[in-house]
VEXLUM-87676 format. One record per residue (C-alpha): residue in one letter; x, y, z; residue number from 0. Coordinates in nm, 2 decimals, always signed. Layout:
BEGIN
+------+--------+--------+--------+-----+
| type |      u |      v |      w | seq |
+------+--------+--------+--------+-----+
|    A |      X |      Y |      Z | NUM |
...
+------+--------+--------+--------+-----+
***
This chain:
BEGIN
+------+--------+--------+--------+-----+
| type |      u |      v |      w | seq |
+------+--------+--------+--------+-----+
|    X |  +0.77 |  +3.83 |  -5.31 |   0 |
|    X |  +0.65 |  +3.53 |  -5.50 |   1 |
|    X |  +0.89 |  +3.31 |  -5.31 |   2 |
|    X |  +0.80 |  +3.44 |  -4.98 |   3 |
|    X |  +0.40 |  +3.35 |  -5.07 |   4 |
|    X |  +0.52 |  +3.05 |  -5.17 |   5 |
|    X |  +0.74 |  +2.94 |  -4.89 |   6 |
|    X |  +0.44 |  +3.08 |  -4.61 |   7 |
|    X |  +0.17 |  +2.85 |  -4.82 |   8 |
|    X |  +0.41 |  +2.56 |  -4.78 |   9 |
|    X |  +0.47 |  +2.62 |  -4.38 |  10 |
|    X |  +0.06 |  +2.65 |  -4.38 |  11 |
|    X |  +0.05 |  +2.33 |  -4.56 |  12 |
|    X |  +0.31 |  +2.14 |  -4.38 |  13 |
|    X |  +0.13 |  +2.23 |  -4.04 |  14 |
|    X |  -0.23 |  +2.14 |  -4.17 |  15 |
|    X |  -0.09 |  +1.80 |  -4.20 |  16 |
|    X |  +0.12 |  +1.80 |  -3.90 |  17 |
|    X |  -0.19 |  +1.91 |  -3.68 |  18 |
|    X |  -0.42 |  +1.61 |  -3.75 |  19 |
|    X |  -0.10 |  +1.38 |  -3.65 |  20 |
|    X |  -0.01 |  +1.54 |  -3.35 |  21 |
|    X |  -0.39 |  +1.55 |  -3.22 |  22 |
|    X |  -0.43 |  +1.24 |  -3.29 |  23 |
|    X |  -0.09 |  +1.09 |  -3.12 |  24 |
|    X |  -0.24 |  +1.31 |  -2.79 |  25 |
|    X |  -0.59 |  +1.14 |  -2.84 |  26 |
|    X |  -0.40 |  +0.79 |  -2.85 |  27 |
|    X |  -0.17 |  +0.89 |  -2.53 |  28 |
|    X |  -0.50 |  +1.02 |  -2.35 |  29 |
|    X |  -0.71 |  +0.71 |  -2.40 |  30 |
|    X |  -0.37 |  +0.50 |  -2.30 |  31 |
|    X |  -0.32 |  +0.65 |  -1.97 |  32 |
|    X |  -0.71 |  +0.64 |  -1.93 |  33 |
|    X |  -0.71 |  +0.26 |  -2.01 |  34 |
|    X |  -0.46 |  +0.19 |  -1.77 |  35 |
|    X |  -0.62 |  +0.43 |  -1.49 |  36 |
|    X |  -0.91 |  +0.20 |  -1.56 |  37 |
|    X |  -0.72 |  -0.11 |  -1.55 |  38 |
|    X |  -0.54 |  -0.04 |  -1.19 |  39 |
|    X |  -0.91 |  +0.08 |  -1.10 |  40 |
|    X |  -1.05 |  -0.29 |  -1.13 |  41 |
|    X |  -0.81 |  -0.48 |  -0.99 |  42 |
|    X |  -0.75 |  -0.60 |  -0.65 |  43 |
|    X |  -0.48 |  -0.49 |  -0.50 |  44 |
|    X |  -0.53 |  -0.64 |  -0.18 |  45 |
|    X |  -0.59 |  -1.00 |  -0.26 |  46 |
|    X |  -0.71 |  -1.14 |  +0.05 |  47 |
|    X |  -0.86 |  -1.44 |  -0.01 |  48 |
|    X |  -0.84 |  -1.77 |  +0.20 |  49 |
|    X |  -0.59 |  -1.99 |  +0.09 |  50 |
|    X |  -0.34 |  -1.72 |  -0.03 |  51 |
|    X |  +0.02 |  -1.75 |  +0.01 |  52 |
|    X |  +0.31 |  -1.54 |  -0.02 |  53 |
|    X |  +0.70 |  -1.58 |  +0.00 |  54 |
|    X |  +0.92 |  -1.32 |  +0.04 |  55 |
|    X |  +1.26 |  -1.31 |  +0.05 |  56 |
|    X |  +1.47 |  -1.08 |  +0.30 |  57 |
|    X |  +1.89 |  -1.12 |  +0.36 |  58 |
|    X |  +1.85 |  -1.47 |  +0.23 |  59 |
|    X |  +1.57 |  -1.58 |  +0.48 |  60 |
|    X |  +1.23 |  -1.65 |  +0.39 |  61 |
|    X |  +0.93 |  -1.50 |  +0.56 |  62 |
|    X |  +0.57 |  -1.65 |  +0.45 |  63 |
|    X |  +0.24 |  -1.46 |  +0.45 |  64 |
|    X |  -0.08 |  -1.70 |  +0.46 |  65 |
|    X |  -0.44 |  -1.60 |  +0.46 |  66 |
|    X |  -0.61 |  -1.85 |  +0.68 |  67 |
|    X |  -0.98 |  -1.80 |  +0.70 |  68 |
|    X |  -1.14 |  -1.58 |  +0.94 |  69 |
|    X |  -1.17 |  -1.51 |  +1.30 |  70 |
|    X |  -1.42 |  -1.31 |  +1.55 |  71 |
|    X |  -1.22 |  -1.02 |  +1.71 |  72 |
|    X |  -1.45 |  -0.74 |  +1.91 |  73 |
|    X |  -1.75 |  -0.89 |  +1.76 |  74 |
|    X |  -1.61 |  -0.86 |  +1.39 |  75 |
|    X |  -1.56 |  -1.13 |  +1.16 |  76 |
|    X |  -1.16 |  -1.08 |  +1.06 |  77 |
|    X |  -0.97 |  -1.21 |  +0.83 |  78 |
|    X |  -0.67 |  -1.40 |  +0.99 |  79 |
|    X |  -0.38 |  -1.31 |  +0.80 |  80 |
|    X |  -0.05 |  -1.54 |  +0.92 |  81 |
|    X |  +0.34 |  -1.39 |  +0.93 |  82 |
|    X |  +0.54 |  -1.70 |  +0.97 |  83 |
|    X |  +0.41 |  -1.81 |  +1.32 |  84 |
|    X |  +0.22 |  -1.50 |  +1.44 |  85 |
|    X |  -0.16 |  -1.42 |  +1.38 |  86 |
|    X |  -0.25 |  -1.05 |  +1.27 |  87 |
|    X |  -0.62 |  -0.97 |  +1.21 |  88 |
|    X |  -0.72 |  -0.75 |  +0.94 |  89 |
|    X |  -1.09 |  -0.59 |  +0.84 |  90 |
|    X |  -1.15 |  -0.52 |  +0.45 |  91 |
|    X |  -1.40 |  -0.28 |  +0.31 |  92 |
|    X |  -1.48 |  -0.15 |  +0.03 |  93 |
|    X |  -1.32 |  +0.20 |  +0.07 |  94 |
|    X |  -1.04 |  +0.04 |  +0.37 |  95 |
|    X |  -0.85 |  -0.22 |  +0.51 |  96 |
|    X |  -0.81 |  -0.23 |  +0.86 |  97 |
|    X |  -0.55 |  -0.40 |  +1.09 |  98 |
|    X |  -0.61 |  -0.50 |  +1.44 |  99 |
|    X |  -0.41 |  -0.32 |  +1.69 | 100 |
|    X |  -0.37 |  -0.52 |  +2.01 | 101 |
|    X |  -0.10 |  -0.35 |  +2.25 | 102 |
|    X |  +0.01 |  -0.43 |  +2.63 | 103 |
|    X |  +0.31 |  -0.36 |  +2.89 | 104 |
|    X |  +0.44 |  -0.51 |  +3.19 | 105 |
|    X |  +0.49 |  -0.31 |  +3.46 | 106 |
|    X |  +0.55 |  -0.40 |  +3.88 | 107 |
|    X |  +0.39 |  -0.76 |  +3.81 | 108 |
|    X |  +0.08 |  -0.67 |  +3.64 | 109 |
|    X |  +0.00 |  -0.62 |  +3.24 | 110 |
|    X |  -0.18 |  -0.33 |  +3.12 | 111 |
|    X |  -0.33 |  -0.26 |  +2.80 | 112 |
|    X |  -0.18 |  +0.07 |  +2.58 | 113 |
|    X |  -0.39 |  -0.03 |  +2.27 | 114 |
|    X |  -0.72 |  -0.25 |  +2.13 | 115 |
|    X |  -0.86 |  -0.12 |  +1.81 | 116 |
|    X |  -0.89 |  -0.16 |  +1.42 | 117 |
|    X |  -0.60 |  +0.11 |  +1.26 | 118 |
|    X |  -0.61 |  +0.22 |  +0.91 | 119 |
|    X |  -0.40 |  +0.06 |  +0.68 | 120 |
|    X |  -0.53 |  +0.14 |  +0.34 | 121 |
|    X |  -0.75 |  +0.37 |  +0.16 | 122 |
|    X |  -0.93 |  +0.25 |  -0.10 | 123 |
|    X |  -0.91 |  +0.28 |  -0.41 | 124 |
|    X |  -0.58 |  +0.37 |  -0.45 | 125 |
|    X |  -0.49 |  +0.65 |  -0.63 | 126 |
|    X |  -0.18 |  +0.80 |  -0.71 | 127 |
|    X |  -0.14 |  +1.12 |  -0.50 | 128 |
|    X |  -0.40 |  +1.05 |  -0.21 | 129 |
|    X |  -0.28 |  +1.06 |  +0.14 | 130 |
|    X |  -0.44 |  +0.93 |  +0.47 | 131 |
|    X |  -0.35 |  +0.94 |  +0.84 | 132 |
|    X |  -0.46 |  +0.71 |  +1.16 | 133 |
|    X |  -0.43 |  +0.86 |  +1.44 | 134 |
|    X |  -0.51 |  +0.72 |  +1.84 | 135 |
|    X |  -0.45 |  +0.90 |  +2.15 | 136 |
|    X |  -0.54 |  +0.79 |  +2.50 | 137 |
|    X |  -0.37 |  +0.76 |  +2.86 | 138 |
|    X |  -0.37 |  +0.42 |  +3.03 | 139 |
|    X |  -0.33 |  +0.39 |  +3.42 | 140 |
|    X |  -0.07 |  +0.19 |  +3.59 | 141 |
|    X |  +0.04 |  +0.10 |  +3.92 | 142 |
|    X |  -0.25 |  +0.22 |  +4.06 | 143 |
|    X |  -0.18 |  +0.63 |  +4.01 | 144 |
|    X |  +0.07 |  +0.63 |  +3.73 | 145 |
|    X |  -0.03 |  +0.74 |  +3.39 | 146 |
|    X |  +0.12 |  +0.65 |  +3.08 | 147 |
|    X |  +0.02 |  +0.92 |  +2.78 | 148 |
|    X |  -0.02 |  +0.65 |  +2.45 | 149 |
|    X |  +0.04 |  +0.76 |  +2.11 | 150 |
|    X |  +0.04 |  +0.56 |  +1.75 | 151 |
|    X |  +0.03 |  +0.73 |  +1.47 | 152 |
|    X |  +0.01 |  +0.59 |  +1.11 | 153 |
|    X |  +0.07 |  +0.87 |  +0.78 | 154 |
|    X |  +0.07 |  +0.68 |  +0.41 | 155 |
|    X |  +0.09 |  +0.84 |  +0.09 | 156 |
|    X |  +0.02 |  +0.67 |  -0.27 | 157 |
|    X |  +0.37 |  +0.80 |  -0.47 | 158 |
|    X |  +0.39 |  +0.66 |  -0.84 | 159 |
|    X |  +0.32 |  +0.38 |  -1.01 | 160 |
|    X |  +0.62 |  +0.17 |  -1.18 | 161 |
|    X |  +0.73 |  -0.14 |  -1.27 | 162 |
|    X |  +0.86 |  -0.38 |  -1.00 | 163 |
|    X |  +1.16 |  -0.72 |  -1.08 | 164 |
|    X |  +1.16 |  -0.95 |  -0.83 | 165 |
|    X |  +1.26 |  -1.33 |  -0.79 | 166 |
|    X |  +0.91 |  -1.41 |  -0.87 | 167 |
|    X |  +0.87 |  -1.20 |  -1.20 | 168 |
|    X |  +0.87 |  -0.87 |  -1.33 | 169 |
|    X |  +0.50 |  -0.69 |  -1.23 | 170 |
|    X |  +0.33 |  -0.39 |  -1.39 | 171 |
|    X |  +0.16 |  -0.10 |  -1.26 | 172 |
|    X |  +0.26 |  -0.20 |  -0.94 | 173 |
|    X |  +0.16 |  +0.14 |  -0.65 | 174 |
|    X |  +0.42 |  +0.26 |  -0.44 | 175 |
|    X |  +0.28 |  +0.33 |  -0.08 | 176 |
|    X |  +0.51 |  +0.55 |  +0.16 | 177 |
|    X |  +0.45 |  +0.47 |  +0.53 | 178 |
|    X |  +0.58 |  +0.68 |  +0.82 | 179 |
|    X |  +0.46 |  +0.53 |  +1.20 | 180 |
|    X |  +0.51 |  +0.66 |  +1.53 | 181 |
|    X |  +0.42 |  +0.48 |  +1.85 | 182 |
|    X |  +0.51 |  +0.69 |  +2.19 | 183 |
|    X |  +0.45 |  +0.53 |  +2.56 | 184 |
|    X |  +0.70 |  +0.41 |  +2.78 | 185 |
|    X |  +0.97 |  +0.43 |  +2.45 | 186 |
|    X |  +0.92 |  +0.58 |  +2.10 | 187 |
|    X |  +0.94 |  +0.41 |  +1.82 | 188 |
|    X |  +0.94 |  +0.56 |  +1.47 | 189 |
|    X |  +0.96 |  +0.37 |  +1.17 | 190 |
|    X |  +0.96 |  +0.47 |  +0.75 | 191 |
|    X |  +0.92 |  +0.23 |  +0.52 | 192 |
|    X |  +0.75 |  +0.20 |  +0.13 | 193 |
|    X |  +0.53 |  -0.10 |  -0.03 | 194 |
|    X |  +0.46 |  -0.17 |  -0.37 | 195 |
|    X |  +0.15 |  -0.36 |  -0.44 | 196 |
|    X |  +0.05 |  -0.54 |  -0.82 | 197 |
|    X |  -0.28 |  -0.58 |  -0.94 | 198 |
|    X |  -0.38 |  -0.94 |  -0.85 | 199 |
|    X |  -0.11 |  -1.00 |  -0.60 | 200 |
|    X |  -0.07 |  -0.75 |  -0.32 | 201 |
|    X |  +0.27 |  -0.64 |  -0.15 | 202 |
|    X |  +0.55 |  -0.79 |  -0.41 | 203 |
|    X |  +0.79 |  -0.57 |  -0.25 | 204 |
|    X |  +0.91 |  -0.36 |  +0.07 | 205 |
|    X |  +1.14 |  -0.18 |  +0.25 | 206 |
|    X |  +1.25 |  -0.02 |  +0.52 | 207 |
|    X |  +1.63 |  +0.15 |  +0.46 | 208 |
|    X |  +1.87 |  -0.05 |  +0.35 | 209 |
|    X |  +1.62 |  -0.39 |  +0.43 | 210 |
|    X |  +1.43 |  -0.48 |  +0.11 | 211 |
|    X |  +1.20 |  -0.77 |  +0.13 | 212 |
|    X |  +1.07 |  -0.85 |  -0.22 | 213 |
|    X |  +0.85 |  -1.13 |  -0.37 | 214 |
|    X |  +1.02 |  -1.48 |  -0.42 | 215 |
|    X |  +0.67 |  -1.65 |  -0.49 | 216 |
|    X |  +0.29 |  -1.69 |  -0.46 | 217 |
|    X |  -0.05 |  -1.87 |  -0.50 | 218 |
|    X |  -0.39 |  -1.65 |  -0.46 | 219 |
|    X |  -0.66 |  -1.87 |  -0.40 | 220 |
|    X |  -0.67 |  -2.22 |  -0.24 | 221 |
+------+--------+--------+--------+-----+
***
């Protein structure tokens, strides 16, 4: 009986010393994950500042990304983003950033316009878990009596955060961002494809099946 009240003080003891440790390892992992939650909260993601560039790398070609100042589109000042040879306008907001959407088809001679507007892109901040969705509906005449029934839709999820290796470095906390597009007029068009964005640099890495374009270098800043 003595041994039994001896062995049940020592368990009592062994856990009073085990508690402290274990509460303190969770206090330690707590204030970790809210460091970096804090971290990822203050940085820029989206890096668009005149001046940037941006390499990437894709079956041994090179695409570049440039920001080149800004530009008046629908009476809003854009920032002129550059992919290789082709302009793309985008809007950035505190809680968005918004890509200009500038659609047309030929038809019998004449051009007609399917879509002119600013799309979601992002939603800001991002957070791991939040999901948005831009959608645009509308039906464009052509030919005089024809209709055309116009659909583009846009769904993105934020999925994890992980670690990203590509020819230009190794980046931390980089988000994941899973896109799935749908455009429906004449054809339809439906695309997947996931992003990974680092703090300080924006999109190091992305792909679309089997196509991976990752980051082979970059300057922020002029």
């Amino acid at each position: 009986m003595y041994s039994s009240f001896k062995r049940h003080a020592s368990s009592l003891k062994l856990r009073a010393l085990t508690l402290p440790f274990v509460c303190a390892c969770l206090v330690l992992l707590i204030l970790g994950c809210s460091d970096l939650m804090l971290f990822r909260a203050d940085s820029e993601y989206l890096p668009l500042v005149d001046g940037s560039e941006w390499k990437y790398l894709l079956a041994g070609d090179t695409t570049s990304v440039a920001v080149a100042g800004d530009s008046l589109i629908s009476g809003r000042t854009c920032i002129v983003v550059l992919l290789d040879d082709s302009s793309t306008f985008w809007l950035k907001e505190r809680s968005a950033v918004y890509r200009y959407c500038y659609r047309t088809v030929l038809l019998g001679g004449g051009e007609y316009q399917l879509e002119k507007r600013f799309g979601l892109i992002y939603l800001l901040p991002l957070v791991t878990g939040n999901a948005w969705q831009d959608v645009f509906e509308d039906t464009v005449v052509v030919l005089g009596t024809d209709t055309v029934p116009v659909y583009h839709k846009l769904a993105a999820k934020v999925a994890s955060v992980e670690p990203v290796t590509t020819p230009a470095g190794v980046f931390e906390q980089c988000y994941r961002l899973d896109f799935t597009e749908e455009i429906r007029d004449l054809d339809t068009v439906l695309t997947s494809y996931s992003e990974w964005l680092a703090p300080g640099v924006g999109v190091v890495k992305r792909q679309s099946g089997a196509d991976e374009q990752a980051l082979a270098w970059y300057r922020i800043g002029p």
